[in-house]
C-alpha positions in Angstrom: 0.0 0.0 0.0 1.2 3.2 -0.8 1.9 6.1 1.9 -1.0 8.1 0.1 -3.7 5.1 0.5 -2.5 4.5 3.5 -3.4 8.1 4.6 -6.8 8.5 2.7 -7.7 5.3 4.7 -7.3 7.0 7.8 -8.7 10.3 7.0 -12.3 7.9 6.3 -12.0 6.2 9.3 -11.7 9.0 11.4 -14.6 10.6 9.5 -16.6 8.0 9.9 -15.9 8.3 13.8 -17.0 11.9 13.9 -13.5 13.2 14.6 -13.2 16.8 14.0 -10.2 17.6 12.0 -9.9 14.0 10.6 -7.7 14.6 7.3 -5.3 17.0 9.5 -5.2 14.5 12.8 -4.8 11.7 10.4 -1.4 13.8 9.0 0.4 14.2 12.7 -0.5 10.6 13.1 1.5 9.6 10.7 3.8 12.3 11.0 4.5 10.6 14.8 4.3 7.2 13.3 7.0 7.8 10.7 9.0 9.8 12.9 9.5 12.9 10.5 8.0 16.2 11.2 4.7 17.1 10.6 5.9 20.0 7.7 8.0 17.4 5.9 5.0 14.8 5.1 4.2 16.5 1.6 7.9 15.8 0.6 7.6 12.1 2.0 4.3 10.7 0.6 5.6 8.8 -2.7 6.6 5.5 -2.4 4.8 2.3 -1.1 4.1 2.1 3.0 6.6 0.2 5.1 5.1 -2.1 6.8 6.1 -2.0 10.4 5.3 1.9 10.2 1.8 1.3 8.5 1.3 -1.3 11.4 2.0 1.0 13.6 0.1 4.1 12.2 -3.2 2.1 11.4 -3.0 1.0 15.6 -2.7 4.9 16.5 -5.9 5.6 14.1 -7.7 2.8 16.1 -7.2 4.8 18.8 -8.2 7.7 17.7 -11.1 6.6 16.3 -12.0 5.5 19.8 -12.1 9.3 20.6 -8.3 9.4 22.7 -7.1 12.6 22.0 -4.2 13.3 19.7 -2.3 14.4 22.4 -2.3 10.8 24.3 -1.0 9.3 21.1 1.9 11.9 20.3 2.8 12.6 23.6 2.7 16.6 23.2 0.6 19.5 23.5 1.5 23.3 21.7 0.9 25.9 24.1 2.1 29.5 24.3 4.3 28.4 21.1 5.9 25.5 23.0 5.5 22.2 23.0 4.5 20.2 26.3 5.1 16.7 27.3 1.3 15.8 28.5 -0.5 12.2 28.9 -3.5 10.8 30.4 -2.8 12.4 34.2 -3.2 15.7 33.4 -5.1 18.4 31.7 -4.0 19.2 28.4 -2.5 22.9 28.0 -5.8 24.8 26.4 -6.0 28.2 24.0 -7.9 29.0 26.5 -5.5 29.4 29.4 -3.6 31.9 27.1 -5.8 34.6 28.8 -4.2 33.6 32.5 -0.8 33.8 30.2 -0.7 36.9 29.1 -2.7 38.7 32.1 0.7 37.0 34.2 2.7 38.7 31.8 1.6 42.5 31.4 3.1 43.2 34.3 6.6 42.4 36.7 6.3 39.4 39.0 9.5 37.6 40.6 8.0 34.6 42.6 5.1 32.8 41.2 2.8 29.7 42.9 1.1 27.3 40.2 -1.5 26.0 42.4 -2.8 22.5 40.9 -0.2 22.7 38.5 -0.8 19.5 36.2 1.6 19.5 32.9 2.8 22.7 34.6 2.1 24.6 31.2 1.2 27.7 33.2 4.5 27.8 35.5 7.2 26.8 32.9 5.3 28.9 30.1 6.0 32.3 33.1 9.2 31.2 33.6 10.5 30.5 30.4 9.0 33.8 29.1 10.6 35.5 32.9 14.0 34.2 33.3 14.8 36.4 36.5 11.3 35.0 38.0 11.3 31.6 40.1 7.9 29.4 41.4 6.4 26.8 42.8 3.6 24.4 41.1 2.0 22.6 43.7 -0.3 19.1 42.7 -2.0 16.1 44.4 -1.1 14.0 41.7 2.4 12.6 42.2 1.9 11.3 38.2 1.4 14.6 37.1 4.0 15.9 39.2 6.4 13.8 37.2 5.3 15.1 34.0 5.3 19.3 35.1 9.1 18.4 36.0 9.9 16.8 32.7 8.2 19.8 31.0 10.5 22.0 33.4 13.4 20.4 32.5 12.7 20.2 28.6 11.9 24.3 28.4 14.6 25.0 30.2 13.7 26.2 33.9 14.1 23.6 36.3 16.9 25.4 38.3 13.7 27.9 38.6 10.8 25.6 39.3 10.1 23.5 42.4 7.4 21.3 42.2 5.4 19.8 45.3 3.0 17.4 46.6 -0.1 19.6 48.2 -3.9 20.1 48.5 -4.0 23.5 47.8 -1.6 25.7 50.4 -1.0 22.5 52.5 2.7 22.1 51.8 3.1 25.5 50.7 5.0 28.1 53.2 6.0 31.8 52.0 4.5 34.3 50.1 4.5 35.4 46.2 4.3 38.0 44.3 2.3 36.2 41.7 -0.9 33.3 42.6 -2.4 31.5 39.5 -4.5 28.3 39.4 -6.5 26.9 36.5 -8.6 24.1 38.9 -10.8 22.2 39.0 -14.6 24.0 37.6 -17.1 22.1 35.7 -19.8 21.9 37.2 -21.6 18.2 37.9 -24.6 18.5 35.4 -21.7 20.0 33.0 -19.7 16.8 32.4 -22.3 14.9 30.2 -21.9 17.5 27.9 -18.0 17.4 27.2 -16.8 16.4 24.1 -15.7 12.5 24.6 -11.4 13.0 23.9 -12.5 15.3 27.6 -15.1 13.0 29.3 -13.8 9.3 28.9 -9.9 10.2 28.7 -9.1 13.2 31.2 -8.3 13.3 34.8 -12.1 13.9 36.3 -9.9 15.1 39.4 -8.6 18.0 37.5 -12.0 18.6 35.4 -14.8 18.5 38.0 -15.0 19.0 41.9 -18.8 18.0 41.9 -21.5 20.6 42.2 -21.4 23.7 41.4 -17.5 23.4 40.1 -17.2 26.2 43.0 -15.0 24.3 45.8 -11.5 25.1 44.5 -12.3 28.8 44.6 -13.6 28.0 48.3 -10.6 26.4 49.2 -7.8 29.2 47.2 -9.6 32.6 48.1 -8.8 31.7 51.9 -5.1 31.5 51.8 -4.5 34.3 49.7 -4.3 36.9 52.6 -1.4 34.5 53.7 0.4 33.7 50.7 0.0 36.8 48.8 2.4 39.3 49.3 1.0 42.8 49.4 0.5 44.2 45.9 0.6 40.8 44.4 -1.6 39.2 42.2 -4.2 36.4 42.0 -5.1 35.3 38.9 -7.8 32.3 38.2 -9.5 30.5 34.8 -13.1 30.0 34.9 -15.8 28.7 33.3 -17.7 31.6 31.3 -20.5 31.9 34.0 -18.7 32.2 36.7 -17.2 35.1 37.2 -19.2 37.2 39.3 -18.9 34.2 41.9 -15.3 34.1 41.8 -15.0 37.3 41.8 -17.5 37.7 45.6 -14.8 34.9 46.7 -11.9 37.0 46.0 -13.5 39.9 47.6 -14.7 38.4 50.8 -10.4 37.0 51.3 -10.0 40.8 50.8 -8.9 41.4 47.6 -9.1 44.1 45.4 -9.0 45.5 42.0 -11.2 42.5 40.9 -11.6 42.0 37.1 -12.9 39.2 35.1 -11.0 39.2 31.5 -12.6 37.6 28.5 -11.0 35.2 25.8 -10.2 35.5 22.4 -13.9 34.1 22.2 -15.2 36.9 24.1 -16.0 34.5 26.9 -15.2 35.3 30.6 -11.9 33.3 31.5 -10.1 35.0 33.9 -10.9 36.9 37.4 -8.1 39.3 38.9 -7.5 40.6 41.7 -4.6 42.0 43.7 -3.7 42.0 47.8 -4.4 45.7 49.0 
């Protein structure tokens, strides 16, 4: 079979699965299964398959037919125009979380805390893009843990990033200029609704706390009084109808300057706030 049946193949199967984007998740497949990257595959697509690859590819389809994301089977995850080392413990790195990005970034910060840190896409992406900052990503997941230090390490900033085991502020002492979390916040009734590459094959401990997708708020708004340093900021994703809820957290720790910032969608995404 040649590489170019071998691909159309793929492409119909995916279709036929209802995966968006078959034809161009069909093309990193086989990118990843070749080994070649993804803006050489035009220049390599004469020739007949070899087998062991086409073996190989054709199992990576079948998964993906199955709805795994793309990101399971290649290992990586582009995010703030780096790639991420991600898997089947943590969140994938969202276009979403850009907002939290570059809200960090408009202004000076020196010590950051990454609370539920996951891949740790938010910490290394502010300490690559900071090289005189340092931070701490805190998780309860010792798997993803192991993966935010990997990502640390790949990008460059591990002599600038500790990670943690924590819930929350447990194992956390200090203060920082600079508090960013994206937890936990669908809400219960939400989850049916997700798109199956998010319902069957992500962490539900790092989608949903139950309910009203409110509890991690609960639990960060506390401890910011004690791990905020005065003029420092608090930054937090949401989901887009929750911002005026956050936002009455963040006030009753004491905050001010509270803001909710909208995505690229114009969704709310973010809420702000800073320690008087």
């Amino acid at each position: 079979m040649s590489w170019k049946a071998l691909l159309a193949g793929a492409v119909s199967t995916l279709r036929a699965a209802g995966v968006d984007g078959a034809a161009r998740d069909a093309r990193l497949l086989l990118a990843h299964a070749r080994g070649i990257a993804p803006d050489r595959m035009i220049l390599e697509m004469e020739g007949a398959a070899d087998p062991a690859v086409a073996d190989r590819f054709q199992a990576l389809v079948a998964r993906r037919a199955a709805r795994e994301p793309l990101s399971h089977l290649t290992g990586r995850r582009a995010f703030w125009g780096r790639d991420f080392t991600v898997g089947p413990e943590v969140l994938d790195p969202r276009p979403e979380t850009e907002t939290l990005i570059a809200a960090a970034l408009a202004r000076p910060f020196h010590r950051v805390l990454d609370l539920g840190t996951g891949s740790g896409a938010i910490l290394v992406t502010l300490l690559a893009d900071r090289p005189e900052a340092t931070g701490l990503g805190v998780d309860l997941s010792p798997d993803a843990l192991a993966i935010a230090s990997r990502n640390a390490n790949g990008l460059g900033v591990a002599d600038r990033a500790a990670f943690a085991l924590s819930d929350w502020y447990a194992g956390v002492t200090g203060t920082f200029d600079l508090i960013v979390s994206n937890p936990p916040y669908i809400t219960a009734c939400e989850m049916a609704d997700l798109s199956p590459e998010v319902r069957n094959w992500e962490p539900h401990l790092a989608l949903t706390p139950g309910g009203d997708g409110l509890d991690a708020y609960r639990a960060i708004a506390p401890g910011l009084g004690r791990h905020l340093a005065p003029g420092g900021r608090v930054l937090l994703e949401i989901g887009p109808a929750q911002g005026r809820a956050v936002a009455d957290l963040l006030r009753a720790a004491g905050m001010q300057k509270i803001t909710i910032l909208p995505d690229l969608d114009g969704r709310d995404r973010v809420v702000a706030g800073e320690n008087p």
